[in-house]
C-alpha positions as CSV (number, residue, x, y, z in Angstrom):
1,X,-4.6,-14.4,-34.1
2,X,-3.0,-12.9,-31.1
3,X,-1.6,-9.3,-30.9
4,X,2.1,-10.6,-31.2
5,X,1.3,-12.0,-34.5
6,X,0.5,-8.9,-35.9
7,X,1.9,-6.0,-33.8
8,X,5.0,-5.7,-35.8
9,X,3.2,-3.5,-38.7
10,X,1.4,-1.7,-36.5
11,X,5.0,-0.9,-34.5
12,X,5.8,0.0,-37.9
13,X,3.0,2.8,-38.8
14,X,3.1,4.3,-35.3
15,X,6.9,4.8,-35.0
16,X,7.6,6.1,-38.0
17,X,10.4,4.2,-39.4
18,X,8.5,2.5,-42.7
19,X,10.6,-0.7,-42.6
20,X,9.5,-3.3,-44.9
21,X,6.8,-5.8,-44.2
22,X,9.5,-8.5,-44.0
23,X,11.1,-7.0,-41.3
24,X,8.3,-6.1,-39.5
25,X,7.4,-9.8,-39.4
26,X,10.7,-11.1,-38.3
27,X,10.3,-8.6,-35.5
28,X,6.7,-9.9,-34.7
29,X,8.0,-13.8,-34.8
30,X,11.1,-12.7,-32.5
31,X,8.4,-11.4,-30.1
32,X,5.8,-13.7,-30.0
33,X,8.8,-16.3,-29.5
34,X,10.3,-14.5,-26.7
35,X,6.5,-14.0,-24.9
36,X,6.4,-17.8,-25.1
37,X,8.6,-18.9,-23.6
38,X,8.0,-16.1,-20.9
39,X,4.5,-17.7,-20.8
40,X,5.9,-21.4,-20.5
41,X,8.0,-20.5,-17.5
42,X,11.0,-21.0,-19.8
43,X,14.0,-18.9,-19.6
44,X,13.8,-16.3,-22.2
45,X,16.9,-13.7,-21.7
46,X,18.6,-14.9,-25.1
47,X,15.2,-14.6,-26.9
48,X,14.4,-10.7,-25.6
49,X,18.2,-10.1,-26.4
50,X,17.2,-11.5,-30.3
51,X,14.4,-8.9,-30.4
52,X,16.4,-6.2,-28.7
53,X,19.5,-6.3,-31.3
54,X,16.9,-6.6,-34.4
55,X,14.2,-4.2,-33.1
56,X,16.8,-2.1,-32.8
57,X,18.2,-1.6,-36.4
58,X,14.9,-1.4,-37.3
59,X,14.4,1.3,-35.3
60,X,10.9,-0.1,-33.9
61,X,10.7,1.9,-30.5
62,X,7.8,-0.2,-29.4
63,X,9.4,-3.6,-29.6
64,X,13.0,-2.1,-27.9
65,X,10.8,-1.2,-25.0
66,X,8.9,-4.2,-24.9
67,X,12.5,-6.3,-25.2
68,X,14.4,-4.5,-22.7
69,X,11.7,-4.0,-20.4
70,X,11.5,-7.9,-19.7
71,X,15.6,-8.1,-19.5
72,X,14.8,-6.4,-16.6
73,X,13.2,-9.7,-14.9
74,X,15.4,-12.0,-16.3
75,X,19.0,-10.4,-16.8
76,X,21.6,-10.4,-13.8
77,X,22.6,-7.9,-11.3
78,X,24.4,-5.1,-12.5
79,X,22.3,-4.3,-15.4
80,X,18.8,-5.0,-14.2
81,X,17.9,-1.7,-13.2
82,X,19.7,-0.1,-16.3
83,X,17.5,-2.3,-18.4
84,X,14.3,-0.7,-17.0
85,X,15.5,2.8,-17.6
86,X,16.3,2.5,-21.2
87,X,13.2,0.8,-21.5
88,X,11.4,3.7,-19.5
89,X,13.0,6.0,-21.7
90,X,10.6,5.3,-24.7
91,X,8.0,6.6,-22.6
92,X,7.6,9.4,-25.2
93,X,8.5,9.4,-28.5
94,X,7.4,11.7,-31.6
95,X,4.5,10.4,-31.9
96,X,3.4,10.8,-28.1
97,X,3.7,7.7,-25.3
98,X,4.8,4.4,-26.1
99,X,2.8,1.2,-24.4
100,X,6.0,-1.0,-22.9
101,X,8.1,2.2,-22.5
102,X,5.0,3.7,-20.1
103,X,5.0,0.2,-18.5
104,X,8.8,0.0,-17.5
105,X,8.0,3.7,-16.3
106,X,5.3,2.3,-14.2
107,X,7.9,-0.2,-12.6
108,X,10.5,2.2,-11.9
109,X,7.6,4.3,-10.1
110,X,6.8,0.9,-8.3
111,X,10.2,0.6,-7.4
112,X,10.7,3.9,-5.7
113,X,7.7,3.7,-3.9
114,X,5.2,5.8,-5.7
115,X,2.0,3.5,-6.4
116,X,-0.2,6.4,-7.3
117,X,2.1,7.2,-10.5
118,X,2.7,4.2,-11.5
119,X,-0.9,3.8,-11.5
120,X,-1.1,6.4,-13.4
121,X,1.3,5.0,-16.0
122,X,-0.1,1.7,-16.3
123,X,-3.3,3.2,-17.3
124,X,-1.0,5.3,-20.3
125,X,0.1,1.5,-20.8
126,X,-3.6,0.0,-20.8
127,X,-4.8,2.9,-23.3
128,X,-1.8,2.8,-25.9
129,X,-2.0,-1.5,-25.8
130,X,-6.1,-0.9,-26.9
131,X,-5.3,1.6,-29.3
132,X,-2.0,-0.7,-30.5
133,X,-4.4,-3.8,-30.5
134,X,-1.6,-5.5,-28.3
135,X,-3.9,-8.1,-26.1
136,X,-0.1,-9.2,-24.3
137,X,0.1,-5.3,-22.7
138,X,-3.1,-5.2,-22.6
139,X,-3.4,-7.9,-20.1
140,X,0.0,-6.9,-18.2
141,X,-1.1,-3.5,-17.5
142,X,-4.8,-5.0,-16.1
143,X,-2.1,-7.4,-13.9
144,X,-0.2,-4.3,-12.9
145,X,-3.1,-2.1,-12.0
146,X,-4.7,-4.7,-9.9
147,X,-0.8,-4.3,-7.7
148,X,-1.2,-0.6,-7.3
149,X,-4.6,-1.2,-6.9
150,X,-3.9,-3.6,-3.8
151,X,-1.3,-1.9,-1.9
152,X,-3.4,1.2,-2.0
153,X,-6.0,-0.7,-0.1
154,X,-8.2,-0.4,-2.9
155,X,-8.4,-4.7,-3.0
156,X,-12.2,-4.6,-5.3
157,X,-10.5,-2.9,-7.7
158,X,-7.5,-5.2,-7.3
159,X,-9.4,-8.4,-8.1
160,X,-11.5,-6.7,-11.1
161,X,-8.2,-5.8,-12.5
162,X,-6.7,-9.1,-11.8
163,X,-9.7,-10.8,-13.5
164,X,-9.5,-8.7,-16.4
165,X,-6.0,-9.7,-17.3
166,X,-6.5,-13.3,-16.8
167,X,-9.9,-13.2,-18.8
168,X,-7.5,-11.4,-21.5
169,X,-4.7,-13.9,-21.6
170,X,-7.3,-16.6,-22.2
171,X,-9.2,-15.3,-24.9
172,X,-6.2,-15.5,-26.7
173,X,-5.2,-18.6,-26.1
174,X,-2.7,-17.8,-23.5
175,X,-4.3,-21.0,-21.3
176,X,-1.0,-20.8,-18.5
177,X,-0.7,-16.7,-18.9
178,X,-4.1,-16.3,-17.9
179,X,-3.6,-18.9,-14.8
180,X,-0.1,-16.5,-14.1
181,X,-2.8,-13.5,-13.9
182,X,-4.6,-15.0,-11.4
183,X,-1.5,-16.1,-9.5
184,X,-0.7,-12.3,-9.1
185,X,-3.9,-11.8,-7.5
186,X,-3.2,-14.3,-5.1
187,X,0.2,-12.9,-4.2
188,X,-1.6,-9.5,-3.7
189,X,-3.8,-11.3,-1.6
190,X,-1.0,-12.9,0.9
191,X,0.6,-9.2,1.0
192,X,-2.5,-7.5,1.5
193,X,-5.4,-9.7,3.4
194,X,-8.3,-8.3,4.8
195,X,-10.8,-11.1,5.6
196,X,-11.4,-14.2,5.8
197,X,-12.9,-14.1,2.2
198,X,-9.8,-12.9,0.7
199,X,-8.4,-16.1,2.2
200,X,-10.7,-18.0,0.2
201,X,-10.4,-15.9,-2.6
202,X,-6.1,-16.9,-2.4
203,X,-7.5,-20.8,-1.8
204,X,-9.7,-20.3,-4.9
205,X,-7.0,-19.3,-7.0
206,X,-4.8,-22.3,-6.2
207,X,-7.9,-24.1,-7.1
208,X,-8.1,-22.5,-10.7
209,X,-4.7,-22.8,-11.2
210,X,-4.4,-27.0,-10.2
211,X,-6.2,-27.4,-13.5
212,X,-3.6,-26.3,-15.3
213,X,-1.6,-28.5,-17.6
214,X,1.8,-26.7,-15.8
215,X,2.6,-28.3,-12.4
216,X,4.6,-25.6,-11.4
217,X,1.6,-23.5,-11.6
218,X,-0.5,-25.2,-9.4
219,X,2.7,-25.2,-6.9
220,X,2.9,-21.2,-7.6
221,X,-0.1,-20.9,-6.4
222,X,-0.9,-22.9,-3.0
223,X,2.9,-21.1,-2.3
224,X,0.9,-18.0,-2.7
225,X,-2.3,-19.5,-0.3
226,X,-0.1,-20.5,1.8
227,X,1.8,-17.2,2.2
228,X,-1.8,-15.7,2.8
229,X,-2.5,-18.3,5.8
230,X,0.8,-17.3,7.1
231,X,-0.3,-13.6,7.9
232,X,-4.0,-14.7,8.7
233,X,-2.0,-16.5,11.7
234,X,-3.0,-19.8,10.2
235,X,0.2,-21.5,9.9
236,X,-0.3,-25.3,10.2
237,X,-3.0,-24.7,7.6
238,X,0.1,-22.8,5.4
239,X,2.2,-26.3,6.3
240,X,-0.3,-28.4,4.7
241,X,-0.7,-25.7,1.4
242,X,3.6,-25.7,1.3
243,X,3.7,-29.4,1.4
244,X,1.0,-29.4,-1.4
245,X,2.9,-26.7,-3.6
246,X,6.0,-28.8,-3.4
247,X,4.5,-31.9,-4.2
248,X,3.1,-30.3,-7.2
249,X,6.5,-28.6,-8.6
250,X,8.5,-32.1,-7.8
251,X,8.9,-32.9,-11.3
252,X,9.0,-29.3,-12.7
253,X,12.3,-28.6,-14.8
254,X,15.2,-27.1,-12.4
255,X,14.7,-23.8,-14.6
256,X,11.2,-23.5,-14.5
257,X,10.6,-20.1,-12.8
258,X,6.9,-20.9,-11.2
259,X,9.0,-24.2,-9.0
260,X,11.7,-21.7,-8.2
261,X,9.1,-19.3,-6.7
262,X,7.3,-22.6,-5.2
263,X,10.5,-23.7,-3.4
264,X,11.2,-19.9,-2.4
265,X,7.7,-19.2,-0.7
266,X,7.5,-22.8,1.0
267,X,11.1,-22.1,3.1
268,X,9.4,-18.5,3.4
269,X,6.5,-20.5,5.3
270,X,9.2,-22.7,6.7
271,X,11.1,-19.9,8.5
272,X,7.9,-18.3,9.6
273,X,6.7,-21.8,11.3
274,X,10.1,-21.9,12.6
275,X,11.4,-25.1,11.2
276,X,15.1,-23.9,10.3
277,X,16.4,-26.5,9.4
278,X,14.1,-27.4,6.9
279,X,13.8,-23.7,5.5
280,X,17.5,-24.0,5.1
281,X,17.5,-27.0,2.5
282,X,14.5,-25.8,1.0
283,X,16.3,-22.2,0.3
284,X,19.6,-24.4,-1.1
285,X,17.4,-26.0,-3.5
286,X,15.8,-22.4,-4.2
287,X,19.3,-21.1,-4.8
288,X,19.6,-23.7,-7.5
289,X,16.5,-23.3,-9.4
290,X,16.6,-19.6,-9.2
291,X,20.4,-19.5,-10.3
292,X,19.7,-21.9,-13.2
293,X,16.7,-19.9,-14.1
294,X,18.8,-16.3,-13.9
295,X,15.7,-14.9,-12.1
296,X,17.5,-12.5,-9.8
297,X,14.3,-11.2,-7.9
298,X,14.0,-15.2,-6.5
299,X,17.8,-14.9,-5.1
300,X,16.5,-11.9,-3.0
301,X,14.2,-13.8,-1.6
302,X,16.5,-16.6,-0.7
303,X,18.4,-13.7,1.0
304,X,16.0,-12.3,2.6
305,X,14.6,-15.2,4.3
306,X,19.1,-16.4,5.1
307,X,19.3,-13.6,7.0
308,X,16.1,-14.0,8.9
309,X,17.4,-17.7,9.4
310,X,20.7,-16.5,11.0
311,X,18.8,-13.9,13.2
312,X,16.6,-16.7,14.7
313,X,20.0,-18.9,15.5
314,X,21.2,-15.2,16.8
315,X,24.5,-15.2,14.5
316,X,25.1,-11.3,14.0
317,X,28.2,-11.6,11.9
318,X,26.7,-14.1,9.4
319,X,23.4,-12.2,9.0
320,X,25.5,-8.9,8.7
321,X,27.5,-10.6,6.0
322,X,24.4,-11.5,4.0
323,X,23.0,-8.2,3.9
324,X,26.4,-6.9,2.8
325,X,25.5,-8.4,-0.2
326,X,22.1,-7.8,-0.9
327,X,20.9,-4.9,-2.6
328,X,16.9,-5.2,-2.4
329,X,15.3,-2.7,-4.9
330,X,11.4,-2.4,-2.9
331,X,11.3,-0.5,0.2
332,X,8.2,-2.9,1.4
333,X,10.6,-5.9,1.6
334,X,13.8,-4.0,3.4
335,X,11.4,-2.9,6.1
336,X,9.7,-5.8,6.7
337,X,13.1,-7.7,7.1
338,X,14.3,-4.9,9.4
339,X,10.9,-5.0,11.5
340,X,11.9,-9.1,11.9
341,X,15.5,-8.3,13.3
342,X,14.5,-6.1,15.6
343,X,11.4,-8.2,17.3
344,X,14.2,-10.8,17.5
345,X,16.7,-8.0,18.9
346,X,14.1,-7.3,21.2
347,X,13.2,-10.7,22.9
348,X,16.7,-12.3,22.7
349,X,18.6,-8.8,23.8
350,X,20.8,-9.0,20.9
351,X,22.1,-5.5,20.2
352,X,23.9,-6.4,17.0
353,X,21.1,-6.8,15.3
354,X,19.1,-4.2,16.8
355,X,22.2,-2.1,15.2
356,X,21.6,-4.2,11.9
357,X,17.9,-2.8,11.8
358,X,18.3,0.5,11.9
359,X,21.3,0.5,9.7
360,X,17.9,-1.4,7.3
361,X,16.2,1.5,8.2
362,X,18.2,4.4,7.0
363,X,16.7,5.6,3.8
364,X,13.4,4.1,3.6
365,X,10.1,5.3,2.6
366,X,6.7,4.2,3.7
367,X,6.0,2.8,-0.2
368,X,2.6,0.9,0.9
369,X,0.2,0.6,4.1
370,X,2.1,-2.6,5.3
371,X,5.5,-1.0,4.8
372,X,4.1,2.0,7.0
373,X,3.0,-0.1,9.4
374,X,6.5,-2.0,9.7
375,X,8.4,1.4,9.7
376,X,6.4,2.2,12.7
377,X,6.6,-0.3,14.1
378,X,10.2,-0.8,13.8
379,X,10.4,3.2,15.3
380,X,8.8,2.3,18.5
381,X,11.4,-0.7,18.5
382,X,14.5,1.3,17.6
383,X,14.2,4.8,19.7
384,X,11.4,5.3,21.8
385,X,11.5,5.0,25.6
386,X,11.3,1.4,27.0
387,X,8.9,2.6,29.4
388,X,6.5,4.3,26.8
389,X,7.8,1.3,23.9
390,X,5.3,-1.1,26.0
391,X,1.9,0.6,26.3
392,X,2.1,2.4,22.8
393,X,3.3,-1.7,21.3
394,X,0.4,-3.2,22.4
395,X,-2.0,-0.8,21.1
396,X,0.2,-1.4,18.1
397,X,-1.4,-5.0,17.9
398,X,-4.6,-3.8,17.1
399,X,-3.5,-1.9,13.6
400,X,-2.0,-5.1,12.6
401,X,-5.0,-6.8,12.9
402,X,-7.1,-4.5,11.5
403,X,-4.7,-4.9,7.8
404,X,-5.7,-9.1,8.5
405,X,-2.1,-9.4,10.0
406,X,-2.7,-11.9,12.6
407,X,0.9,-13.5,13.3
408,X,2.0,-9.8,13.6
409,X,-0.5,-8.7,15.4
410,X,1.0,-11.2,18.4
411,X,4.3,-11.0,17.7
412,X,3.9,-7.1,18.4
413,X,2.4,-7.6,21.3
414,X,4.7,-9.8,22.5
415,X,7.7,-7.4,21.6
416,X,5.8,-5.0,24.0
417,X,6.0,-7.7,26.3
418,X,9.4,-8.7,26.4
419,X,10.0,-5.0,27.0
420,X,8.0,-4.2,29.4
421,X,8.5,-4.7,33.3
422,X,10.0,-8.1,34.6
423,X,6.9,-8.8,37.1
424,X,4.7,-11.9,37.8
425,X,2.1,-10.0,35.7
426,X,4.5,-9.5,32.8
427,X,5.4,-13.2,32.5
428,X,1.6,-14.4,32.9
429,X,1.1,-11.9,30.0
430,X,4.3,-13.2,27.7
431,X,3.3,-17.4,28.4
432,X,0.0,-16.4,27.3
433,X,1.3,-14.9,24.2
434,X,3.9,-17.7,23.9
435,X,0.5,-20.3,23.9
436,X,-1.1,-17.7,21.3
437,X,1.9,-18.6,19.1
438,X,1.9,-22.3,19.5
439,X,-2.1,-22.3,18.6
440,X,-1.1,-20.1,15.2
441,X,1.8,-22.5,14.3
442,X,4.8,-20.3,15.3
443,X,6.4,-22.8,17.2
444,X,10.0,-21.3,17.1
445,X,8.4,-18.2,18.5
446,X,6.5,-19.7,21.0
447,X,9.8,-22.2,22.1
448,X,12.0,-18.9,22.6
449,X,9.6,-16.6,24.2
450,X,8.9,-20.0,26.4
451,X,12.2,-20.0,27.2
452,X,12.1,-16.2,28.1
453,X,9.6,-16.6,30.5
454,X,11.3,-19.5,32.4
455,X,14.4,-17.4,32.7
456,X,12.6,-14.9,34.0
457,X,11.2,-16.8,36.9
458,X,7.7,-18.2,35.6
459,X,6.3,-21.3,34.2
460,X,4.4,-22.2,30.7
461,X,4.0,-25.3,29.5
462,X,3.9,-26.0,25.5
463,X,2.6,-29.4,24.2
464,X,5.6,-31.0,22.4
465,X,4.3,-31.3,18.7
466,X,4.3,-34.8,18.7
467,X,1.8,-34.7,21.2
468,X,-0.7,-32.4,20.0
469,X,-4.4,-32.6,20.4
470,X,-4.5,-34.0,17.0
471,X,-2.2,-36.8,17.7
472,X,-3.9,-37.6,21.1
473,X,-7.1,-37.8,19.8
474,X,-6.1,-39.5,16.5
475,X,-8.2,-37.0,14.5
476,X,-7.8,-37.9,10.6
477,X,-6.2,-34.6,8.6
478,X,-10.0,-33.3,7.3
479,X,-11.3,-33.9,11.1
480,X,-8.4,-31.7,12.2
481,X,-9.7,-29.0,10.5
482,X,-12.9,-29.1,11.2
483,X,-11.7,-28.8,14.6
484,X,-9.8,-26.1,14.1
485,X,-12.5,-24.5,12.5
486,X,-15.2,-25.2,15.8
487,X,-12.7,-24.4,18.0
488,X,-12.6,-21.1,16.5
489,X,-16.8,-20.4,17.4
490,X,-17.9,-21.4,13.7
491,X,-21.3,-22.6,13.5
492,X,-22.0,-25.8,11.3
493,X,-22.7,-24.0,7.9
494,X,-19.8,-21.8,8.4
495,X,-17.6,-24.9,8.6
496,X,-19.6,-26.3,5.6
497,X,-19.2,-23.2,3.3
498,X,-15.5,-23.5,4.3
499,X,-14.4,-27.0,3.7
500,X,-16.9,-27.0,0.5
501,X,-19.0,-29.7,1.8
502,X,-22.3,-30.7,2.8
503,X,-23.9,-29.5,6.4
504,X,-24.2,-33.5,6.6
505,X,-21.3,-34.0,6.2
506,X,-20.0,-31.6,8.9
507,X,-22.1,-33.0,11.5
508,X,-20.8,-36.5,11.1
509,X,-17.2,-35.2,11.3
510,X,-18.4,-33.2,14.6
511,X,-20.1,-37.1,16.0
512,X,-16.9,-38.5,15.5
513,X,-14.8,-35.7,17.3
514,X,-16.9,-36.4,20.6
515,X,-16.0,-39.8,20.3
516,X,-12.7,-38.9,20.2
517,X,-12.1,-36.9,22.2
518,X,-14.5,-38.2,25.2
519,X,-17.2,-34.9,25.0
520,X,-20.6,-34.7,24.5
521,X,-21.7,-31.1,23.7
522,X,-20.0,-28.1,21.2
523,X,-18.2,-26.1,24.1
524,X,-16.4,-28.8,26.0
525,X,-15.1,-30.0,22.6
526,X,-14.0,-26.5,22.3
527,X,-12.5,-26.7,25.5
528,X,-10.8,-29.9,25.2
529,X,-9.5,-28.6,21.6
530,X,-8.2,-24.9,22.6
531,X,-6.9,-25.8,26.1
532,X,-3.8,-23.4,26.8
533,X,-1.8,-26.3,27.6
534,X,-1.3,-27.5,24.3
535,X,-0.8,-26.8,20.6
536,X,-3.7,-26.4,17.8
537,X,-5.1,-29.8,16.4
538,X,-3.7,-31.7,14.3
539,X,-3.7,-34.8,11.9
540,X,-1.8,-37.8,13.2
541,X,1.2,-39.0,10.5
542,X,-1.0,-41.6,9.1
C-alpha cells in the first residue's frame, strides 16, 4: 500500500485537527486520485482543486500544501506564483515543518536563485516525508535534491539523488513516476554536462525510459538526450534523437504533458540546428499541446525559443513584442536568451537587439554556474571595449568548454571574431569558425557567419547539406556514425563501447568506409571525413 493510501490519518494525528477517519479517507482518495493522474501525464488541475477545497475544511495543513503546491505547475498565469506562496506558507505550523509546505518553500528558493536554501529545504522535505511515511514526497524531494545538487556542480550527488527517487517511485508501484525520475536526471544532464559519460548517462536514460508502457515518455526523454548533444556540440546526432522523440509521442493524447515537452525540446533542437522553419511548426504544434494541457512553464518555452526565432530572421519589433509578454520566473533561462540576442546583435550589427539584451539583463542574478557564465558573457558583449571585447571573448571559449558547452564554446569565439579587426587574418579566423559550426550541425550559424566573411572580402566554402560526406560516400545512418566517431581520434573499442557493439563489428563498419570512400589506412579516412571543405558525415535519405 502506497503512502497516499494511508497518509490521510497520519495528516490527521500530526496536524492536530482530529477529524474523523471518514474524512481522513476521502482526503487520502482525493490525493492519491490527483497524484495519478499527475503520474499518467493527465491533466490534474480540477483534481488538486477537489483536494484543496476538502483538505481545507478539514483543516489538514499537510494535504492544502501538497494541493496547492502542484496548482502551481498546472494552474494559469496570474495565480501560479500565488499558489506556491500559500503553499510555502505551511512551512511551519504548531507542530513544527510541514513536508509539501517545506517543498513549495524549496521552489520559491529555486525560483529566486538560491540553490543552497532550497537545498536545504528539500532536505526538511526528505526528513518530514520519512517521518510522515509519505513514499510520493519522499521521492520528490530525492528528484529535487538531485536539481540543486546539479546546478551546484555537484553532478555525483545529482545522479545518486536522481536514482533514489526513481528506485522510490518503483517500489511502489509508480512504474511511469519512477521513469519521470530518471527523466529529470537527464534534463539535469543536458543543462549541466561535463563529459562524454554524462552524455551516455542522458542516452542511457532515454534507453530506460523506451521501455515504458507511455510513449510520451520515451519521447520525453531522447528530447532530453538530444538537448544534451546539443550543448556537447553534437547536433546532427541531437537531429536523429529529436526525430526519434517525435516519432515516439506521434500518437500521445494532445494533452499529454511528456508530448508537449517532447514537441517543445525538438523545435528547441530545431532552432539551435538552425532549421526555422521547421522549429516554427514544431513550436505551433507545442503551443497546442501545452495550451490544452494548461502547463504554463511549456508556453515559456515556446516563447523563449519565438523570440530566438525572430532574432535569427533579425525582426526587432516582433522579438520585442514577444518578450512584452513573457514573464519568465528562472533567472538561468532570461540570461541565456539574452546571451543568444546579443551573439546575434553582435555578428549581424543589429543594435535593437543588442538594446533588447540588456533591457534582459537588468535585474538578474547569477542563480547557477551556466547562468554566471552567460551573464559574463553577455557583460563583455554589452559594455566592454571592442578592442579589449576580442582578446578577453576568446579566452572566454575556453570556460565554456570546460562546463562541456561545446556549441558555446564556438559561438563565443566567434562573437570575439566578428568583433574584432576586419583583416585577412580575422576572416581566415571567422571561416574557420564558420566550418567548426557546419562540422557541429549549426548550419544557420555557419550560413550567416559565411555570409559575414564574404562581405567582408574573404572566401569559405560550406558543403551544401545535400552534398555532405555522408551523401557522397553513401554511408548507411550507423556507418555515419561510426565515422563521426573515427573522425573524432577514437580508437576501435572506444567506438565499440559507444555504439554498444562488438569490436568486430566496428572493424567491418571501418572495411566498408575505405571502400567507400576510396582510403586505405585510419588517417586518410579521417582526412577525407573532416576535410574543411565540407560538413560532418552523414546518412544518405535512404
Amino acid at each position: 500500500m502506497g503512502a497516499c493510501d494511508t497518509h490521510g490519518s497520519r495528516d490527521a494525528v500530526d496536524s492536530g485537527t482530529g477529524f474523523e477517519p471518514g474524512v481522513a479517507a476521502r482526503t487520502a482518495g482525493l490525493r492519491l486520485r490527483a497524484h495519478r493522474l499527475h503520474d499518467a501525464g493527465e491533466p490534474s488541475r480540477d483534481a488538486w482543486l477537489a483536494l484543496l477545497r476538502f483538505a481545507t475544511r478539514a483543516g489538514d495543513l499537510e494535504a492544502i500544501a501538497c494541493a496547492t503546491f502542484h496548482l502551481f505547475w498546472v494552474d494559469r498565469d496570474g495565480v501560479r506564483r500565488a499558489r506556491l506562496e500559500h503553499a510555502a506558507s505551511f512551512v511551519r505550523s504548531a507542530d513544527g515543518p510541514v513536508g509539501w509546505g517545506a517543498r513549495a518553500a524549496a521552489c520559491l528558493a529555486t525560483l529566486e536563485g538560491d540553490y543552497a536554501g532550497a537545498a536545504l529545504l528539500d532536505r526538511v522535505a526528505l526528513a518530514r516525508a520519512v517521518e510522515l511515511g509519505d513514499e510520493y514526497l519522499e521521492a520528490t524531494a530525492h528528484e529535487k535534491l538531485a536539481v540543486c545538487d546539479a546546478y551546484a556542480g555537484d553532478l555525483t550527488s545529482a545522479i545518486v539523488h536522481a536514482a533514489a527517487a526513481r528506485d522510490a517511485h518503483l517500489a511502489t508501484g509508480r512504474d511511469e513516476a519512477g521513469v519521470r525520475a530518471w527523466l529529470s536526471l537527464t534534463d539535469m544532464l543536458a543543462d549541466a554536462l561535463r563529459t562524454e559519460e554524462q552524455v551516455a548517462e542522458a542516452a542511457a536514460a532515454a534507453t530506460f525510459a523506451a521501455s515504458a508502457v507511455e510513449p510520451g515518455l520515451a519521447g520525453c526523454a531522447r528530447a532530453f538526450a538530444a538537448s544534451a548533444l546539443v550543448n556537447a556540440g553534437r547536433l546532427d546526432e541531437a537531429g536523429d534523437e529529436a526525430r526519434a522523440a517525435l516519432g515516439a509521442v506521434a500518437g500521445a493524447a494532445d494533452g499529454c504533458a511528456y508530448a508537449a515537452a517532447t514537441v517543445c525540446q525538438a523545435a528547441h533542437v530545431a532552432v539551435e540546428r538552425g532549421d526555422l522553419s521547421g522549429a516554427t511548426t514544431l513550436l505551433e504544434d507545442a503551443r497546442r499541446r501545452s495550451a490544452r494541457f494548461g502547463y504554463v512553464s511549456f508556453l515559456d518555452e515556446v516563447r523563449i525559443d519565438d523570440v530566438r526565432i525572430a532574432a535569427a530572421r533579425g525582426d526587432v519589433d516582433a522579438a520585442r513584442g514577444l518578450l512584452a509578454e513573457w514573464s519568465p520566473e528562472e533567472d538561468a533561462a532570461t540570461a541565456r536568451l539574452a546571451l543568444w540576442l546579443a551573439r546575434i546583435a553582435v555578428r549581424d550589427e543589429a543594435p535593437g537587439l543588442l538594446q533588447l539584451a540588456a533591457q534582459l539583463r537588468e535585474g538578474l542574478g547569477a542563480s547557477c554556474p551556466l547562468a554566471t557564465l552567460a551573464l559574463e558573457e553577455l557583460h563583455l558583449l554589452l559594455d566592454v571595449d571592442v578592442d579589449a571585447r576580442r582578446v578577453a571573448l576568446l579566452e572566454f571559449g575556453g570556460a565554456w568548454r570546460r562546463h562541456g558547452r561545446a556549441l558555446d564554446a564556438v559561438r563565443c569565439e566567434a562573437s570575439a571574431l566578428c568583433t574584432g579587426a576586419d583583416d585577412t587574418a580575422a576572416a581566415l579566423a571567422l571561416a574557420s569558425a564558420a566550418r567548426r559550426l557546419a562540422r557541429m550541425g549549426a548550419h544557420g550559424d555557419a550560413d550567416r557567419i559565411a555570409a559575414l566573411v564574404r562581405s567582408r572580402g574573404g572566401a569559405v566554402r560550406l558543403a551544401s547539406r545535400s552534398t555532405s560526406e555522408a551523401d557522397v560516400h553513401g554511408l548507411t545512418a550507423r556507418e555515419a556514425q561510426v565515422a563521426r566517431l573515427v573522425a573524432a581520434g577514437a580508437p576501435n573499442p572506444e567506438v565499440a563501447r559507444s555504439l554498444g557493439v562488438r569490436v568486430e563489428t566496428v572493424e567491418k563498419h571501418l572495411g566498408t568506409l575505405y571502400r567507400k570512400t576510396g582510403t586505405t589506412t585510419r588517417v586518410r579516412l579521417m582526412h577525407a571525413l573532416t576535410d574543411d571543405r565540407d560538413e560532418p558525415c552523414r546518412p544518405t535519405a535512404s
